[in-house]
N, C-alpha and C positions, 0 to 999 in steps of 0.2 A: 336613076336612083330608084333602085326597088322599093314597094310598100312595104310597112310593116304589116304582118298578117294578125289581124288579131287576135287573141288569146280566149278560145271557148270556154268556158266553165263547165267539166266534166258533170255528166249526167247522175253521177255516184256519189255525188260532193260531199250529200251525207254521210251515206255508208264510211267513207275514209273519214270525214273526221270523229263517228263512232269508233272505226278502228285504230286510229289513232289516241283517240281520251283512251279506250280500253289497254293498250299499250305500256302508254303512261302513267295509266293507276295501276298496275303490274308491277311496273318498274320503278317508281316513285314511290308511291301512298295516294291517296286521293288528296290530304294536304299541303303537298308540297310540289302539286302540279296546278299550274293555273292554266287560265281558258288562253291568255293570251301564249301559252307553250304549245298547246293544242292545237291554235288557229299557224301557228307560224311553221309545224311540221309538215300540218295539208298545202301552206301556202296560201292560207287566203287569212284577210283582216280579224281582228276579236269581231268588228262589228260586223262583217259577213258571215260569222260562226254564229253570232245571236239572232238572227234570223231565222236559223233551223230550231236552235234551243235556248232555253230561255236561266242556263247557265249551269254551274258545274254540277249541281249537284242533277240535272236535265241529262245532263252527257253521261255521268254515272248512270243513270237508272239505262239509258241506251245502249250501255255497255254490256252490264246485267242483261240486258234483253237476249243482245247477242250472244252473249256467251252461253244461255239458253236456248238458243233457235240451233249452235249446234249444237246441243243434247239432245236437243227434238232430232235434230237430222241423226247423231249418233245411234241413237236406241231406238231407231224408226226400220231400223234394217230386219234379218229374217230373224224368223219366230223361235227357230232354237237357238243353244246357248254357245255354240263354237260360232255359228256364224253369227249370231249377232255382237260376241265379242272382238269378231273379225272385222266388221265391220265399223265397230264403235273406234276400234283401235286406229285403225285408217281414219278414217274421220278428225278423230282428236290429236292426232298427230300432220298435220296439213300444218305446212309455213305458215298460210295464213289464215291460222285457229284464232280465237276469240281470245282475250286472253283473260286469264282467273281473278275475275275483280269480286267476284260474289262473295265468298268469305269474308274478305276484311270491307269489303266498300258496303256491304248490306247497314253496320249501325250510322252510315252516313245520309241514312234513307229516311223520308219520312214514316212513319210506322205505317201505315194504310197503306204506300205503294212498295215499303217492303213487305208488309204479309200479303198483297198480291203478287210480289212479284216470289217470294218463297213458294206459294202454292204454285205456281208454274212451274217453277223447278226440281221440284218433288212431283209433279207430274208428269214431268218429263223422264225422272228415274224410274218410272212406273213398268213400262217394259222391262227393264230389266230386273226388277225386283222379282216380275211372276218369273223371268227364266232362272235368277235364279234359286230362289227362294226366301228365307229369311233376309227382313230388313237389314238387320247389323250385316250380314254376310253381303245385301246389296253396298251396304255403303264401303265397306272395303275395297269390294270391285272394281267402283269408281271411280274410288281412292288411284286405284291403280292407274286406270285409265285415263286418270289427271293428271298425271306426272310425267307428260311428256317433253317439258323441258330438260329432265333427268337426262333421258337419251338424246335431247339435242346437245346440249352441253357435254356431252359427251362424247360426240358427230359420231353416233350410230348409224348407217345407213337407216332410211325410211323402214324398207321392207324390213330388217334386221330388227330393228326399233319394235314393229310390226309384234315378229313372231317373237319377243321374250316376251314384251306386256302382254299377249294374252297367252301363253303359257303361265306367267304369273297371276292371272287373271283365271285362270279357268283353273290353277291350284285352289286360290282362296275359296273358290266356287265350287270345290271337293273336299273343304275342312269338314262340311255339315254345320251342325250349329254350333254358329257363335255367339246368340244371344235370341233362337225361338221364340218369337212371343210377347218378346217386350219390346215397347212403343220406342221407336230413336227422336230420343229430347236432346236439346242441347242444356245440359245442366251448367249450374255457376260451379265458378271454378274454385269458390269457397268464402267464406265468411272470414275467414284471420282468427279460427279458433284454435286453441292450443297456445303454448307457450310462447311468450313472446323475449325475443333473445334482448339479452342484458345489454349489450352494447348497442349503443344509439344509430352506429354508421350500420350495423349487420340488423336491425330490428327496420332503419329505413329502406335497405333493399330489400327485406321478405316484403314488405309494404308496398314497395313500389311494382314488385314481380307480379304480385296478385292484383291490383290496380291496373296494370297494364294488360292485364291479360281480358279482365273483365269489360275492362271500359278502353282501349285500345291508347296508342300513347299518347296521343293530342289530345284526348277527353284528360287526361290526368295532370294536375297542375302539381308544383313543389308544393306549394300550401296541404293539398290532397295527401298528398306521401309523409310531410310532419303532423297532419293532424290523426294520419293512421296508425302514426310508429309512436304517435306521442310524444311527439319531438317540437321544439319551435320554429320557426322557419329560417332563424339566424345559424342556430346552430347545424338547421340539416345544412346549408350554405358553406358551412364549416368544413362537412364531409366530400360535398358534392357540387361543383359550380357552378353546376346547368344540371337541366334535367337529362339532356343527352348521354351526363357523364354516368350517371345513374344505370343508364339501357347499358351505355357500354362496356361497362363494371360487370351487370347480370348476367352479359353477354360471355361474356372472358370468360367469367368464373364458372362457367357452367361445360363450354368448353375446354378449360383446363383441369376439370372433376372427371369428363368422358377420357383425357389424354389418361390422369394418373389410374381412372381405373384399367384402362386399355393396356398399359403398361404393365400394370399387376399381372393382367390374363396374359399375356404375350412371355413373360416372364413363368407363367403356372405349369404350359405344357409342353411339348416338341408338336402337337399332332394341329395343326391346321384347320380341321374340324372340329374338334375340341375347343382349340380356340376361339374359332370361328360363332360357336354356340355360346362359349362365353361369353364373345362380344358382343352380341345379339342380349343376351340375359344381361347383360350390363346398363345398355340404352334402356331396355324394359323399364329395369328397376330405379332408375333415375330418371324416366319418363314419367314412372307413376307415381312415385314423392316426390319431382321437382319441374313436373310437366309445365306449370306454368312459365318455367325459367327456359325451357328448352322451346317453348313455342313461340320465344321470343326471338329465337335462333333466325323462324321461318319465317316468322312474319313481318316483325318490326325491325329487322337490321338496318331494313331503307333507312332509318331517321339517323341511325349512327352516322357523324360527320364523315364524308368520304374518306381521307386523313387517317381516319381508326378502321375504318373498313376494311381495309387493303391486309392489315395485319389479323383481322377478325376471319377473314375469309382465305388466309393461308391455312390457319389453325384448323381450321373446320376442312379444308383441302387434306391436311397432314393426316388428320383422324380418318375419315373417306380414304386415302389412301393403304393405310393398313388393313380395312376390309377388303380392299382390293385383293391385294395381294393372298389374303386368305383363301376368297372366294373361288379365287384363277387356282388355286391349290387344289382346294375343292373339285373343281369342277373344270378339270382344263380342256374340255371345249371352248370355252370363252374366252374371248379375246380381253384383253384388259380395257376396250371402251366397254364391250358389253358389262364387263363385272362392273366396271366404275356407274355407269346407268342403272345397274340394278340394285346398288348398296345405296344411290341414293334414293331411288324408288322406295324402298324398303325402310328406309330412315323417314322418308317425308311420311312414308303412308301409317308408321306406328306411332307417330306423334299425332297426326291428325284423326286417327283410331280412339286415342285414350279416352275422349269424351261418349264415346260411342258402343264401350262394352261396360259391363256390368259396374254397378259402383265399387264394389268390394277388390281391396287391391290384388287378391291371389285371382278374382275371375279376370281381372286387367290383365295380370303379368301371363296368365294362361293364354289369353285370347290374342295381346300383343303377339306372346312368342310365336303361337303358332300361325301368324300374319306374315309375322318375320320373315319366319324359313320359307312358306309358300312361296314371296316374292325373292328370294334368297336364290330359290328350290335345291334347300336342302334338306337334311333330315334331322333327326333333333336327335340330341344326345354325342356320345363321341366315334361316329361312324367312322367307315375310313373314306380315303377321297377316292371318288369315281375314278376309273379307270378310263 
């Protein structure tokens, strides 16, 4: 009877169950992952996972770290601007990248080790800011250059994957300015000033849209959203069951505003490029009056119950797919994964732009579009389609 050989405890134990929390708050939310889902993907106990860290909100800030150590390694490469978006792009597109927990896991931070851990991070964009100039036009870049799940989910080859993000990337880095001069704040996404709508159910989702955006959806209780809308809490219950029902309501409807207007444009011209520009000007103009509702698209879908996701994520597949088909018009070098990776590039990177050009809605809609078409690489107006 042979021994059993015993089972060593990998030398990396950390590092995997950092990459694994990072994963997780990717794919989940940071609240709806716990340490014991954590500990049971690496394979070892909750109580061997607290050992290293001293619990979730420990794993986030390590995740955060990582997902910065490759930025350091990204924009650590050569000094001018092909190759080091060459490099950035390779780097950020690796299996196993870090995955984007910074965004939404930072207000889950203590504030002391999120404003350490944000100066590191913006230190780390620092190379690439001097190649390539202005701030707003760095964070586009970025922008770009994070969105490499776009071309996975898309199963772009690597190298392929490769060479559009930085041709995309090295367009935005040819607009010139997109905002010279002034400081990149993350502003609020607004106060709930202006009219507030007469009917209870449509006054408590402007309330809850702007709520969630601010303070993300677990900070926001139903009490939060009747006390915004002016409502009582029986009656918002009235409207909405859960607060879920609320995300998934804002969700639809917002997606079914981008279908009817998509539809209008599609119905406007014969020319593909034309329409293509419309479509583009379409997202702009309901990015920058309804942005809140649309960043809820990207961010917060994880919380919609699986059940409603399935049908949320066809509609949003349906829309996506009509750029498609545009863009391959457009531009028919591309294969139809390339164009599907690069409409959603282009969709994720103008939503997360909005906060980052000018406050006034025509320097938004200007600096959108022309983010658009860079990642698009089209031309603006009703050109005809590339030969």
């Amino acid at each position: 009877m042979s021994e059993a050989v015993p089972q060593r405890r990998p030398r990396n134990r950390k590092q995997l169950i950092v990459a694994a929390a990072a994963r997780q708050f990717e794919r989940a939310g940071f609240h709806d992952v716990s340490v014991a889902d954590i500990a049971a993907e690496v394979g070892v106990s909750a109580s061997a996972l607290y050992r290293h860290f001293s619990g979730k909100t420990g794993l986030l800030a390590a995740a955060v770290e990582q997902e910065i150590e490759l930025l350091e390694l990204a924009y650590g490469g050569p000094a001018g601007l092909p190759g080091l978006l060459d490099h950035a792009a390779r780097q950020l597109l690796r299996p196993d990248r870090a995955g984007s927990v910074w965004q939404r896991g930072q207000v889950f931070l203590e504030p002391d080790r999120a404003a350490e851990l944000e100066a590191r991070y913006l230190a780390a964009l620092e190379p690439l800011r001097r190649a390539v100039g202005g701030e707003v036009s760095t964070w586009a870049v970025h922008s770009v250059l994070t969105t490499g799940r776009a071309f996975e989910r898309a199963k772009v080859d690597r190298d392929r994957a490769q060479e559009l993000m930085v041709a995309a990337a090295m367009a935005i880095a040819g607009l010139g300015d997109l905002g010279a001069g002034r400081s990149v704040v993350r502003r609020p996404t607004g106060s709930g000033a202006g009219l507030r709508p007469a009917s209870r159910r449509e006054a408590a989702l402007s309330a809850a849209v702007r709520l969630f955006a601010e303070r993300g959806f677990h900070a926001v209780g139903m009490d939060d959203i009747g006390a915004a809308a002016g409502i009582s809490g029986p009656t918002l219950y009235h409207h909405f069951p859960r607060k879920s029902a609320v995300l998934t309501h804002a969700i639809t409807r917002c997606l079914d505003a981008m279908q009817f207007d998509l539809a209008g444009v599609l119905s406007s011209t014969s020319d593909p490029a034309d329409a293509l520009e419309k479509a583009l000007a379409s997202l702009v103009r309901i990015n920058v009056a309804q942005g809140d509702a649309l960043a809820a698209l990207f961010t917060e879908l994880v919380h919609v119950p699986e059940e409603e996701r399935a049908p949320i994520r066809r509609m949003q597949q349906d829309y996506v797919d009509e750029w498609v088909v545009l863009l391959v018009a457009c531009r028919p070098e591309l294969t139809r994964a390339d164009a599907h990776a690069l409409v959603r590039s282009a969709q994720t990177v103008v939503n997360a732009m909005r906060l980052r050009l000018a406050p006034d809605e025509e320097g938004q809609r200007d600096g959108l579009l022309r983010i658009g078409r860079a990642v698009l690489g089209t031309p603006s107006g009703s050109a005809e389609p590339r030969k």
